[in-house]
C-alpha positions, 0 to 999 in steps of 0.5 A: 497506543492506535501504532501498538494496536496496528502493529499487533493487528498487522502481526496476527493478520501475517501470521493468519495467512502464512497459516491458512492458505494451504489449509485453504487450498491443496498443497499442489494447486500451483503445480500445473501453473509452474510447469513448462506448459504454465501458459497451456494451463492457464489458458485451459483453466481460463477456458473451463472458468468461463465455460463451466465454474465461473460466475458468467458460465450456466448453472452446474449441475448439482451432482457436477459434470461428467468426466467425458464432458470436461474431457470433451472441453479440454479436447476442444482448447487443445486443438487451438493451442499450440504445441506443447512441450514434452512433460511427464510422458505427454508428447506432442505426438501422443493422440489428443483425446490421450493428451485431454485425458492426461492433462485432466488426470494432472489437474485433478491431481493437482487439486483444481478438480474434486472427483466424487462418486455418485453409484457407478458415475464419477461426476467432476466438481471444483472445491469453493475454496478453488473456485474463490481462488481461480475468480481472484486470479482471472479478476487479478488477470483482467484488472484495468484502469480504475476510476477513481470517483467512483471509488470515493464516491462509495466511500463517502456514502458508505461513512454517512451511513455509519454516521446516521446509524443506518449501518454497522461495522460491516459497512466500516470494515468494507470502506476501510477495504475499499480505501486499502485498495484504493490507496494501493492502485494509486501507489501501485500505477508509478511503479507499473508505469516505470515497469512499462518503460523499461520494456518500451526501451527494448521495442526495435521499430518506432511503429511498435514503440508507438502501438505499445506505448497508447495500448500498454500505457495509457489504456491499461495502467492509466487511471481512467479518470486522471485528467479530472482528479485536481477539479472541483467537480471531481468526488476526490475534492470531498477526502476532507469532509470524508476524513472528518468524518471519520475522525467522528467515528472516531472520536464520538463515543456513542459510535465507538460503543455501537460499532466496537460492540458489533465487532464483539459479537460478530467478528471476535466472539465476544472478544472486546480487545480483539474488537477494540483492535479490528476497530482502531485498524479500519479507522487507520485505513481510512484516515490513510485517504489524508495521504492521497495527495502525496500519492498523486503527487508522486504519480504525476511525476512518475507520468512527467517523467515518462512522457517527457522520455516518450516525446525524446525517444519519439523526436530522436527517431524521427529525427535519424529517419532522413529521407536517406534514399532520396537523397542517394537518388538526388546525387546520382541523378545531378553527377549523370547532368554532369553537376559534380561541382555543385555536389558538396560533402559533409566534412569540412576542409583540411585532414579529418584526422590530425594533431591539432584536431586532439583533445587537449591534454588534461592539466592538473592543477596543484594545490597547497596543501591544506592548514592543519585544524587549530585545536582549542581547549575550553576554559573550565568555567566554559566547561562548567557552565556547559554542565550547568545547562546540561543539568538544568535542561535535564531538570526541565524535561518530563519523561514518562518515567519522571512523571511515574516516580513524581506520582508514585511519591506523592501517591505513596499508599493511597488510592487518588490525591488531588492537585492542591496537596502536592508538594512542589519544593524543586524545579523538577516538581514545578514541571511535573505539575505542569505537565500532570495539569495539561495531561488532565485537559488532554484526557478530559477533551473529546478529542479521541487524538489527545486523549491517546497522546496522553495515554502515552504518558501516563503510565499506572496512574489517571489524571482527571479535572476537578470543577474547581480552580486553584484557590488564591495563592497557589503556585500555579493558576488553573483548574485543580485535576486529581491524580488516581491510581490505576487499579491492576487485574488482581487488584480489580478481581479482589 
């Protein structure tokens, strides 16, 4: 039942986004970035971020900038970049207050600017929908190694908090948020790290395989608390108090109610199987931390097996680096002392090149063919016995399907039987009793897991324990349960 949920969740949340983004942003906004000229963009967009739009920069005006001030700071970024290609009628020969006032007009009418009109003044803004998307692609941009500890730590704490009713599903949502992120990072760096590699293996000199392989991989992509994950002291040792914590959460009614309730009237409007659902999603997320482990242990033998290709591409350069000219310089000074007979080459005695120095030939070595497979036929009886198993294997096995029909036989037209009518005359109907007897302690637990296994085998129907145990000659000992019949929506209107 949780999977179904995920799985509609997962599938309104794509179909959200594939629809929301360009009414969120203007259809045209990635057109500077795809261009020729992408990285002089990027690099004027960065330089305006930090200057005027973004969180770092003093606060705007509330009408905006003038056009001649944002001219004026692309004006100064062009000075300092290169030279860009010829586009649209921009050349590099054009003045460059004429290629500032260009490269505004595009931007502008890419969307990245939003012009509005105050008396006979244009003043010059940036949507917040913009502005949001340039903070995540700079942030995006400048994203380095994480530190974990701190990451679960809020994790930890953010769940007490849940426990102890000192705060909402808000809190929920955003650690489910925070253990995504987390888990992604740490899935995430293996691939970037063999992404690295590979770009290593094409560096010439080993000065620059060297300076690329501690700057780009161990500073950039490394997680920045690596050598303290496997430590007790380290707050990733808590992941099992955190997810029985959550499976608290979970399990615990009274917090289900509280926290289902709060998604109700914030998130979905009064929609209780929308709220149901954003709840089961974040208690998913957060119960994903249990796989961690298999995260790291894949991480580690991603950085095994890079360092290990590191160290033998090190060795073998070094090794190929011999002193050549010393060597060159060694021979020429013993042939002037007249030392020739001392002077040896590498190659041993006789010719270099000969038969006896081949390769041998390859032999084959022939081989009988193989016996052809004796054929034996089964006995009738072997036949018959097999069929028997068949069936009485097939008598034994409850599906939800058997275990609907089982009900509905001896539900006929009433609403709820109990455990001590039921009629048991085969073998099949011995094990649907059982089967009905261990679904009613599955759904009468407290443990939230159960009672949604169970869930996926009842189907129109409920089972719940009664206080009584069978009476005395009973085919099967144990608490008596009473089967009731699940109600539809028309049947619940009437």
């Amino acid at each position: 039942m949780v999977v179904r949920n995920m799985r509609v969740a997962t599938r309104k949340t794509s179909t959200t986004a594939e629809t929301l983004l360009f009414e969120r942003l203007p259809d045209r906004l990635f057109a500077p970035l795809s261009s020729a000229n992408r990285h002089r963009y990027w690099s004027l967009l960065c330089y305006l971020h930090e200057k005027r739009f973004g969180p770092d920069a003093p606060l705007p005006p509330s009408k905006g900038f003038s056009v001649r001030e944002i001219v004026e700071d692309i004006e100064d970024k062009l000075h300092l970049q290169d030279i860009w290609e010829t586009e649209e009628g921009c050349t590099p020969e054009t003045p460059i207050n004429i290629r500032a006032n260009q490269v505004f007009k595009r931007l502008e009418e890419a969307g990245w600017f939003r012009l509005e009109k105050f008396g006979v003044e244009k003043r010059v803004s940036m949507r917040p929908t913009v502005n949001q998307f340039l903070v995540v692609l700079v942030s995006f941009a400048e994203t380095g190694p994480i530190f974990l500890s701190g990451k679960i730590r809020s994790i930890d704490l953010n769940i007490q908090q849940v426990i102890e009713g000192k705060a909402e599903g808000d809190t929920l949502s955003e650690t489910a948020e925070q253990a995504r992120h987390l888990l992604e990072h740490v899935r995430n760096t293996g691939t970037n790290i063999r992404d690295i590699m590979e770009a290593l293996s094409a560096e010439t000199t080993t000065a620059t395989y060297v300076r690329r392989f501690f700057s780009d991989y161990i500073e950039q992509v490394f997680i920045g608390d690596y050598r303290e994950l496997r430590t007790k002291e380290h707050p990733l040792s808590r992941r099992q108090q955190i997810i029985r914590a959550v499976e608290e959460v979970s399990s615990s009614d009274a917090h289900r109610e509280r926290l289902i309730t709060w998604y109700e009237t914030k998130r979905c409007t009064g929609d209780r199987r929308k709220a149901e659902m954003l709840f089961e999603k974040d208690i998913h997320r957060l119960l994903e931390l249990n796989r961690i482990d298999e995260y790291l242990d894949r991480l580690d033998e991603e950085i095994r097996r890079a360092n290990r290709r590191a160290l033998t591409y090190l060795d073998y350069r070094l090794r190929s680096l011999r002193p050549v000219d010393h060597l060159v310089k060694l021979a020429i000074a013993t042939a002037l002392e007249g030392k020739l007979p001392e002077l040896s080459d590498p190659f041993p005695p006789g010719d270099m090149i000969s038969g006896e120095r081949l390769a041998a030939p390859r032999k084959t070595i022939e081989r009988a063919p193989p016996s052809s497979l004796r054929r034996e036929r089964p006995s009738e009886a072997q036949i018959a016995r097999s069929r028997l198993m068949l069936r009485a294997r097939e008598a034994r096995s409850i599906t939800p399907p058997k275990l609907a029909e089982f009900v509905s036989g001896r539900l006929a037209c009433a609403d709820q039987v109990s455990s001590d009518k039921l009629a048991l005359t085969t073998i099949a109907d011995v094990r649907a009793y059982q089967a009905l007897a261990g679904l009613g302690l599955a759904m009468s637990s407290g443990s939230r897991r159960l009672q949604l296994s169970a869930t996926a085998m009842v189907k129109g129907f409920r089972v719940s324990l009664a206080e009584t145990t069978e009476p005395e000659g009973a085919p099967i000992a144990g608490r008596s349960f009473t089967i009731e019949r699940r109600k539809t929506s028309v049947e619940k209107a009437r």
